[in-house]
C-alpha positions, 0 to 999 in steps of 0.5 A: 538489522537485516532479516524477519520483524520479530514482534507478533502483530496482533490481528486486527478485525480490520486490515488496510494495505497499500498495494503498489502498482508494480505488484500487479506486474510481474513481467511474465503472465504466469508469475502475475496469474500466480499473484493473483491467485495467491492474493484471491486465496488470502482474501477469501480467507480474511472473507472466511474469518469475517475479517474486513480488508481495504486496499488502497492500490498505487499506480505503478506502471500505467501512472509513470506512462501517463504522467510522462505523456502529459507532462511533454505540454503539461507543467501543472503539478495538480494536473499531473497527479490528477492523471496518475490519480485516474491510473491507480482508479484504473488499476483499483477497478482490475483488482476489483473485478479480479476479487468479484470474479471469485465471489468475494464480498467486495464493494460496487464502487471504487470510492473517491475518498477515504470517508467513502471507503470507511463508510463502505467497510461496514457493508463490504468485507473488502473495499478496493480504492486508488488515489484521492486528491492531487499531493497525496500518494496511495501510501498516504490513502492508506494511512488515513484510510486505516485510521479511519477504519480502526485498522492499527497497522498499514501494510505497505506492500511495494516493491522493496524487501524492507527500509534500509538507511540509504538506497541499497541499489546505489549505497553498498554500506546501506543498513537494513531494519527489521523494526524501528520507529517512526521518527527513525523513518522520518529520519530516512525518508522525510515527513509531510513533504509531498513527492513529485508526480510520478516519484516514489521513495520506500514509504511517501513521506506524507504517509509518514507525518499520518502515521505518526500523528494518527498513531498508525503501525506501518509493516512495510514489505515486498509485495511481490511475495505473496507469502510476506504480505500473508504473514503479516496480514495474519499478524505473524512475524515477517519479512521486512520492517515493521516501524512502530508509531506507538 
């Protein structure tokens, strides 16, 4: 079922989107400045309408490279994801400073934990945060941090148009969905089992079992096209999948 989320969203007074780190890096400095640009206008927006926005920031690029030079003497698994834990802070703290630089309400700090962030949400419009404790993914950051900030949808915003049954990139006969529910994700990517350090799937199989115990929507969708994540922070019908936990 391939194309547009047809079932209008409804806005809430607080959004939380995971960010995947490879949206932060398109390949030509042009395309990343126009990224930035577009992300600091919907902020703004968001701002505008006293709407509070958290986001929880992976830690694409920087994370595979540090986790690769670690892991040439390092085995530990807690130890590994402790350095890509430190590359999502690190990519957490550009967009940040990026969000600042325009005058947006954004909070001071980079918080440690999702308690921390929910806290700062009530002082800040806009709070920017990385990865917590070594197993959880930023996925799983943001389901938790949207439960506990109120927030009845989690964007997922990676590098993906939408969930599919199979990888499309390996698997021609691959279905896509525009809406499912939870337990049909599960089906596809798993529940509860931590991934590898380093390893990605569409939506981290953590985040799943949050989801669908904390009765969380997911709205999963490219993030590289600012106009998609725009949509579905509106609450309008967009491109990708939006998987239903209620």
């Amino acid at each position: 079922m391939k194309g547009r989320s047809t079932e209008q969203m409804t806005m809430p007074t607080t959004s939380v989107v995971a960010l995947g780190g490879s949206t932060l890096r398109a390949e030509e400095d042009e395309d990343r400045a126009r990224w930035f640009g577009r992300l600091r206008q919907m902020v703004l927006s968001l701002e505008g309408e006293g709407r509070r926005l958290g986001l929880v920031v992976g830690g694409g690029a920087p994370a595979r490279e540090g986790i690769g030079l670690a892991s040439t003497v390092l085995s530990n698994r807690a130890a590994l994801d402790t350095v890509g834990i430190a590359a999502t802070r690190l990519n957490a703290t550009v967009l940040q400073q990026v969000l600042l630089d325009v005058g947006i309400d954004v909070a001071p700090s980079i918080p440690t934990s999702t308690d921390e962030a929910a806290a700062l949400l009530d002082e800040h419009h806009v709070v920017v945060m990385g990865g917590t404790v070594p197993g959880h993914t930023t996925d799983a950051v943001a389901v938790e941090l949207a439960r506990k900030a109120g927030a009845p949808t989690c964007i997922i915003a990676t590098n993906v148009d939408r969930v599919y049954s199979a990888d499309p990139r390996t698997d021609p006969e691959a279905t896509a969905f525009s809406e499912m529910d939870i337990d049909a994700l599960a089906d596809i990517t798993g529940i509860d089992t931590p991934l590898a350090p380093g390893a990605s799937t569409v939506v981290d199989p953590v985040a799943v079992g949050h989801a669908k115990r904390g009765l969380v929507d997911l709205a999963v969708l490219d993030g590289r096209d600012p106009d998609r994540l725009e949509a579905a922070l509106e609450g309008r019908p967009f491109e990708g999948t939006l998987v239903k936990s209620r």
